[in-house]
C-alpha positions in Angstrom: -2.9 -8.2 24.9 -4.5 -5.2 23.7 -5.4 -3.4 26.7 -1.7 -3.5 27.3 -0.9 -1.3 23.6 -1.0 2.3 24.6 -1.9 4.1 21.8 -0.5 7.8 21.9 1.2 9.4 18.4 4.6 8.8 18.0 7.0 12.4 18.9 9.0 10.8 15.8 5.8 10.7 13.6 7.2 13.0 10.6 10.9 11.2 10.9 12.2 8.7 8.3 14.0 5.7 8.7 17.0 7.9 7.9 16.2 10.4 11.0 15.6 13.4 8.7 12.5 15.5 9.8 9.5 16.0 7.3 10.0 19.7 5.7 6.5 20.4 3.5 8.2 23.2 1.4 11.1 20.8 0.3 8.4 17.8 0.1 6.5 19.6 -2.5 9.9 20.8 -4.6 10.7 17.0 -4.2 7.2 15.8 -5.4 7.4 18.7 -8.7 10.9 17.3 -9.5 10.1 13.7 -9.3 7.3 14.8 -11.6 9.7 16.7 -14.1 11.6 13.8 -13.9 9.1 11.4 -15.1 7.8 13.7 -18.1 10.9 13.8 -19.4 12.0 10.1 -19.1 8.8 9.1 -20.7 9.5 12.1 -23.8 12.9 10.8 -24.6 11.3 7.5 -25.5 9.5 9.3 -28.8 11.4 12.3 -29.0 15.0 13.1 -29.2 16.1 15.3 -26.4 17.4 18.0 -28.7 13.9 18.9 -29.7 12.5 22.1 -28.9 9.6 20.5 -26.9 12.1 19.9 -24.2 13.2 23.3 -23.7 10.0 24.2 -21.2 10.2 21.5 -19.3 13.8 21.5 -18.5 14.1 24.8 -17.5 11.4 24.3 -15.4 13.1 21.2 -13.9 16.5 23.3 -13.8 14.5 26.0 -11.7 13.5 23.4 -9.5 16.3 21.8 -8.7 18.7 25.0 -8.3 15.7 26.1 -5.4 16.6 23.1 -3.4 20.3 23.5 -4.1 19.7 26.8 -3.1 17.8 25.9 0.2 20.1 22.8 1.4 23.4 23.3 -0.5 22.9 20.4 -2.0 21.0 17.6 -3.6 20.9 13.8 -3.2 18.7 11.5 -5.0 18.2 7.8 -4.4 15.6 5.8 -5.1 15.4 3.0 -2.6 13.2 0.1 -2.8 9.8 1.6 -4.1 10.6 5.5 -3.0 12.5 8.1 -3.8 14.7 9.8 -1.0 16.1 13.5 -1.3 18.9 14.5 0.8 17.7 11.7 3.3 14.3 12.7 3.5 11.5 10.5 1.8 9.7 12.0 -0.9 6.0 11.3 -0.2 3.9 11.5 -3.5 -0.1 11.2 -3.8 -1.7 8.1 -4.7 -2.4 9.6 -7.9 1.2 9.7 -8.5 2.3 6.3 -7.5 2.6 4.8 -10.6 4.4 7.6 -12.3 7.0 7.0 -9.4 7.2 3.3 -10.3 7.4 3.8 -14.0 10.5 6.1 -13.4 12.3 3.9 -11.1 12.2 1.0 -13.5 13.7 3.3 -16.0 16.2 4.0 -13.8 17.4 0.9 -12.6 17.4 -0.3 -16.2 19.9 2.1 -16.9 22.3 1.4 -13.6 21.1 4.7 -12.5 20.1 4.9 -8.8 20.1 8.4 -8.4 22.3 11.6 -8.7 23.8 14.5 -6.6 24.8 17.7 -6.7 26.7 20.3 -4.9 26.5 23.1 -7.4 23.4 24.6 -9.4 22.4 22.5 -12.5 22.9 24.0 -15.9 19.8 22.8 -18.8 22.9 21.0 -20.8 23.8 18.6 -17.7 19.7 17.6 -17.7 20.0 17.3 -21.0 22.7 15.1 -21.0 21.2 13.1 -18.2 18.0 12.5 -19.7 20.4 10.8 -22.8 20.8 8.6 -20.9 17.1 7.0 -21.1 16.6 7.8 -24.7 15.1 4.7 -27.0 18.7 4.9 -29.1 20.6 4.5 -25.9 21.1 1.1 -25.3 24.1 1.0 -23.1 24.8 2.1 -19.2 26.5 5.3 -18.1 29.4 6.2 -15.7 28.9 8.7 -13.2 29.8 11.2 -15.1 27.3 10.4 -17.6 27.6 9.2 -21.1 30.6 8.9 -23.1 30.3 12.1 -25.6 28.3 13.8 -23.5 29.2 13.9 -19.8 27.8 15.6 -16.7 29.8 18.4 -15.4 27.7 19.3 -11.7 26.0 16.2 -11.9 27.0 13.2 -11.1 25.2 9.5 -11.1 25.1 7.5 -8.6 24.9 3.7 -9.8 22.2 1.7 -8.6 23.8 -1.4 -8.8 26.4 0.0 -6.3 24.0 1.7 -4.3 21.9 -1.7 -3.9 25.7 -3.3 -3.2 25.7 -1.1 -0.4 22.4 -1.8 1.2 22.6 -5.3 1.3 25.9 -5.0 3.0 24.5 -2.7 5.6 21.4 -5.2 6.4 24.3 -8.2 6.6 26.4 -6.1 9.1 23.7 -4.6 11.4 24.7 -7.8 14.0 23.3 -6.2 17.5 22.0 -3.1 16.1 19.2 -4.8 13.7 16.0 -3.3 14.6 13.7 -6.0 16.7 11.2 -6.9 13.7 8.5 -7.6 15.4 9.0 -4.6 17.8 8.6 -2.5 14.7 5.5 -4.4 13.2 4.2 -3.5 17.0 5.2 -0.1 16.5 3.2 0.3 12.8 0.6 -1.3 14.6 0.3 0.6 17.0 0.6 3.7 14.7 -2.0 2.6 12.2 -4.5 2.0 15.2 -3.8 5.6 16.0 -4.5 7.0 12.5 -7.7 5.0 11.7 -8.8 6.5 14.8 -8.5 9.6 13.6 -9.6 8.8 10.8 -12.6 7.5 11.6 -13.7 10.1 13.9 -13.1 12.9 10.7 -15.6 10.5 9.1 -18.1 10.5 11.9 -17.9 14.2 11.2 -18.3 14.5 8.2 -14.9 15.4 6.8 -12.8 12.8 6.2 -8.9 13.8 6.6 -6.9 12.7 3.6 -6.1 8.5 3.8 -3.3 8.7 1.5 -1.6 9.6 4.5 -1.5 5.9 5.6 0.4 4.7 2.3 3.9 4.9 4.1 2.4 2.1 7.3 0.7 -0.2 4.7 4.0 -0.2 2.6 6.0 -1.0 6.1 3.7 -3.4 6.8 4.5 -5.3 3.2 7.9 -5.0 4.5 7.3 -6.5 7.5 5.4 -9.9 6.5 7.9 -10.6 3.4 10.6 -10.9 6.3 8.4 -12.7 8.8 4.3 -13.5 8.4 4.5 -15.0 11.5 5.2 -11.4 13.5 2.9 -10.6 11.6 -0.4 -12.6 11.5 0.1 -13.0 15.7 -0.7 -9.1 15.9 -4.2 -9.7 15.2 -5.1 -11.0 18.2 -5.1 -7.8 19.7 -8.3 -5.6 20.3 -10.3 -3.6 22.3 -14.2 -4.9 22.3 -15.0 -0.9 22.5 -12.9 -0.2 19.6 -13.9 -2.6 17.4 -14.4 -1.3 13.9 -10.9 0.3 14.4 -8.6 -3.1 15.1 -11.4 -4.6 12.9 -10.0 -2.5 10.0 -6.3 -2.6 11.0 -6.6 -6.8 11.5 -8.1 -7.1 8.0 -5.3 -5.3 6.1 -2.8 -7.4 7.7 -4.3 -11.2 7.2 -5.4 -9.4 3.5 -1.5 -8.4 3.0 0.1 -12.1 4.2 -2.8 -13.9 2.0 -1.9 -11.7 -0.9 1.4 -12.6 -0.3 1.0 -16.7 -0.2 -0.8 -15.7 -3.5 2.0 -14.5 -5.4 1.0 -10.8 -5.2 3.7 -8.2 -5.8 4.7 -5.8 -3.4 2.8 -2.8 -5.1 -0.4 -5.2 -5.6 0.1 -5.7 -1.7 0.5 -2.3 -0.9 -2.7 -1.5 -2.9 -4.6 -4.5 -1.7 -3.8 -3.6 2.1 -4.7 0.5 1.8 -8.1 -0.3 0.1 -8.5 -3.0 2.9 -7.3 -1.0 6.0 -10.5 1.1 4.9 -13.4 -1.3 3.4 -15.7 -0.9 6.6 -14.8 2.9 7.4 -18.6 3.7 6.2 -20.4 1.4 9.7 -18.6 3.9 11.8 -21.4 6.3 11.0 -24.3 3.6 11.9 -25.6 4.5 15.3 -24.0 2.3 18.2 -27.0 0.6 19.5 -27.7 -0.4 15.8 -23.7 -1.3 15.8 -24.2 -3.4 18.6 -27.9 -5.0 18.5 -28.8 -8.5 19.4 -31.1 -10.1 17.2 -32.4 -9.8 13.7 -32.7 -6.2 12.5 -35.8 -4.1 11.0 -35.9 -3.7 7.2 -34.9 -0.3 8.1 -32.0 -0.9 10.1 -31.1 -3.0 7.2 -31.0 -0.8 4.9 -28.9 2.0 7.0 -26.1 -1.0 7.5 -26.5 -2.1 3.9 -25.5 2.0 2.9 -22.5 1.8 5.3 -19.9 0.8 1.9 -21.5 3.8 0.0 -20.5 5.9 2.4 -17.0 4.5 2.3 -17.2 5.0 -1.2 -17.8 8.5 -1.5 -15.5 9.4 1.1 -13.0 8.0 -1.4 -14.9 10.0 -4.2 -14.3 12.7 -1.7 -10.8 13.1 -2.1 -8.8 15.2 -4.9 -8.4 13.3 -8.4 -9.5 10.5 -10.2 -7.4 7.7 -11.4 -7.2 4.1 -12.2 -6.4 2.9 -9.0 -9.1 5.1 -7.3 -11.9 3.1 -9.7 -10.2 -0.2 -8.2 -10.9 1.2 -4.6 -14.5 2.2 -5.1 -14.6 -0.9 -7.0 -13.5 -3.2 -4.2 -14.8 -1.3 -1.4 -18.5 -2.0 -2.8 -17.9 -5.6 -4.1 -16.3 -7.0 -0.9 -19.9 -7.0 0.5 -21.3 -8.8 -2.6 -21.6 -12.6 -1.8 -19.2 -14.8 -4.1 -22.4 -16.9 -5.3 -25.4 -19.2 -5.0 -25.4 -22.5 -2.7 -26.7 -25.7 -4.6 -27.6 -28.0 -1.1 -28.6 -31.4 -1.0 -31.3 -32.8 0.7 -29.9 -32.9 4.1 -28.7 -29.1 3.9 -25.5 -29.7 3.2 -23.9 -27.7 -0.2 -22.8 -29.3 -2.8 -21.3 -26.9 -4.7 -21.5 -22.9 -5.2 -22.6 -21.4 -8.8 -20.7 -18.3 -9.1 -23.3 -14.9 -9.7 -21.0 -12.2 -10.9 -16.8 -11.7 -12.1 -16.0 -10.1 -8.3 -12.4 -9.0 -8.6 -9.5 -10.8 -6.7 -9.1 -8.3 -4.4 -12.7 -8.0 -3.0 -12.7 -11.7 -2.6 -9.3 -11.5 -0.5 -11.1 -8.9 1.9 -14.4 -10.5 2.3 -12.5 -13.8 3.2 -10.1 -11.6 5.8 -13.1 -9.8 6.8 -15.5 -12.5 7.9 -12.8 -14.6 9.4 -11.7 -11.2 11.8 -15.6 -10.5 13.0 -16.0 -14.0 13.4 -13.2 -14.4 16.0 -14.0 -11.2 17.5 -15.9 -10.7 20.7 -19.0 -8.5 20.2 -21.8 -7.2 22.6 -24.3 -9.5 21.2 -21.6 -13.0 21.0 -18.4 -13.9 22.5 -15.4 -14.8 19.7 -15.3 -17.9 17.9 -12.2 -19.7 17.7 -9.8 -19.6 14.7 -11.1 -23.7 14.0 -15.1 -22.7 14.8 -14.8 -19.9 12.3 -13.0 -21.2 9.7 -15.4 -24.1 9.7 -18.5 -21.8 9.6 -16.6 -20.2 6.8 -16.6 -23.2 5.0 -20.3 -24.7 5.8 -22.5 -22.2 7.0 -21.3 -19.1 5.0 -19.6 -20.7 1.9 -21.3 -19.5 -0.8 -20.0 -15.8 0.6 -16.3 -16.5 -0.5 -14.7 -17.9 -3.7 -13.8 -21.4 -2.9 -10.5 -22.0 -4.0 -9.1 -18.6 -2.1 -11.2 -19.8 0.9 -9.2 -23.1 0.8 -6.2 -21.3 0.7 -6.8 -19.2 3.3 -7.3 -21.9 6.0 -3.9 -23.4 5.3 -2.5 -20.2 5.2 -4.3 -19.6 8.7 -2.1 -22.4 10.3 1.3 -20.6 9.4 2.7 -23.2 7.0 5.9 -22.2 5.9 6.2 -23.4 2.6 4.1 -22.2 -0.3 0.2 -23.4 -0.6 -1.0 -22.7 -3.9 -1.5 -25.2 -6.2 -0.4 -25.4 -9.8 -4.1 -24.8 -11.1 -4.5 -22.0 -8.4 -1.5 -19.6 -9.4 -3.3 -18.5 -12.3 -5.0 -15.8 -9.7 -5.4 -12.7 -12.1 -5.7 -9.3 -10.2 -5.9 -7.7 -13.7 -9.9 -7.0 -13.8 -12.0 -5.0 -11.3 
């Protein structure tokens, strides 16, 4: 099936699902207002907005915001699902960012607010008066023209409870025109093959291009298997034997994303999970290919270059600008996926018994390594032809058991045979994703 996926880059590549065109000068007004907007919802909840410690910031903010009046003659704001959008066009932040985004549309949305607009240039009392509206004494909703006592006069707030009215109705009236599902997950598949190419070969290089850049197909592919694992999990079947370590990669983040799912993972732990996994083997494309591709056991030193492969996917991520939470919980995960889960007590025939754990491995470094042997295993190499889906998951759970954390392996073969109901049992949806 996969010699049949052309993969060429998309003429539509810097186009939304609303149709309007990537602009970088507007994306990075968008990104500083976002961020103005966040520093200022989080200050109103220990400071009341008439103190002077506001006055910098919304200036600066006002400044903003009159430059892309200035440049579109007007400004829409929505935040939609887990992004904001401004005047149709998606505001793409950096991962450092991410949570800041989150933290500000929760703010939002407990307040009815879904956005605002503007057709005329913002005035520091209209801010003002918006940001009211998520101060700690403020405890009920406001109009859309802002707070009683203190309303908007350019401004006006658009209410998310409407705006989410509205989008549900437009997804229950799209009849014929509904986008084919699993066309699009073909589409994002075919698009994330493209990048990790590219990707890949910056790395062979020895500059790796930025990954964040892959963010907006891991979220659509979250998207994607909450409205149909099925799409979803058929997709990797599909490689090329001479581009392995790219479908490789691309496969893992999908079965990683549907088996977070079955495990109750949110959508952000999923879109986290899947971005660290579309990139947990990036360092073996730097091995040499006949050491890539060699039959038989390996020299000591051959082991040792394929046992560096994860630093190097570790400092590439140590490569890129910032440091943050979430970037500790991608080195993190990137190194421990290769770390087996524990030791195998056998009996006397061979056969384990049981496995004694050797170290806390975080949940998602278990998820990957389970993903991750299970995808090489059915994959045709140089050296083997593919096991089967039943062959490999019963290697999995003999042969290799004391690799992977036995309760996720368990879950992972039922989830394998595309059971529609939930798997998890009571004692197993305790899964914590809180450590590293």
């Amino acid at each position: 099936m996969a010699e049949n996926l052309k993969i060429t880059q998309s003429q539509d590549e810097s186009t939304n699902e609303f149709g309007r065109e990537h602009n970088e000068k507007l994306q990075a007004l968008s990104r500083s207002m976002v961020a103005g907007l966040y520093m200022l919802v989080r200050s109103v909840k220990m400071y009341d907005p008439e103190n002077g410690v506001f006055q910098k910031p919304l200036h600066q903010l006002q400044d903003i915001i009159n430059q892309i009046i200035g440049k579109e003659g007007r400004l829409e704001l929505a935040g939609v699902k887990d992004s904001f959008y401004l005047n149709s066009m998606l505001v793409k932040v950096d991962l450092n960012s991410i949570e800041n985004q989150r933290y500000l549309l929760t703010e939002m949305r407990a307040k009815d607010v879904g956005g605002f607009t503007l057709t005329k240039p913002v005035t520091v009392p209209d801010l003002k008066n918006f940001i009211w509206i998520f101060s700690k004494e403020q405890s009920s909703t406001s109009e859309e023209d802002g707070l009683a006592g203190r309303k908007l006069l350019n401004m006006r707030v658009a209410k998310f409870s409407k705006l989410k009215e509205k989008l549900d109705k437009d997804m229950n009236n799209v009849g014929d025109q509904k986008v084919d599902r699993k066309k699009y997950a073909m589409t994002v598949y075919a698009r994330s093959v493209f990048f990790l190419s590219k990707y890949l070969e910056s790395v062979r290089a020895g500059k790796p291009i930025n990954a964040s850049k892959a963010l907006r197909l891991v979220q659509d592919f979250v998207d994607i298997s909450y409205e149909q694992k099925t799409h979803f999990l058929g997709m990797t079947t599909m490689r090329r034997e001479d581009d392995y370590l790219v479908y490789h990669q691309v496969n893992v983040c999908l079965m990683c994303i549907v088996f977070g799912a079955e495990l109750g993972l949110t959508k952000p732990q999923l879109r986290d999970l899947g971005y660290i996994a579309l990139f947990h083997d990036a360092g073996m494309t730097t091995l040499p290919e006949e050491l890539a591709t060699k039959r038989g056991a390996l020299t000591p030193e051959e082991r040792v270059a394929v046992q560096r492969a994860p630093l190097i996917s570790v400092r590439n991520i140590l490569m890129e600008k910032g440091f943050s939470r979430s970037t500790l919980l991608r080195v993190v995960t990137t190194f421990e996926h290769k770390t087996d889960f524990g030791t195998a007590v056998r009996d006397s025939r061979g056969n384990i018994q049981m496995i004694i754990p050797k170290t806390n491995l975080g949940a998602y470094a278990k998820i990957i390594a389970i993903c991750d042997a299970y995808d090489a295993l059915t994959s045709k190499r140089p050296y083997r032809d593919a096991y089967g889906p039943e062959v490999a998951l019963m290697l999995m759970w003999t042969e290799m058991r004391n690799k992977f954390d036995p309760e996720l392996l368990e879950v992972f073969m039922r989830v394998m045979a595309i059971q529609p109901v939930k798997v998890l049992s009571k004692r197993q949806q305790s899964l914590s994703v809180s450590g590293l």
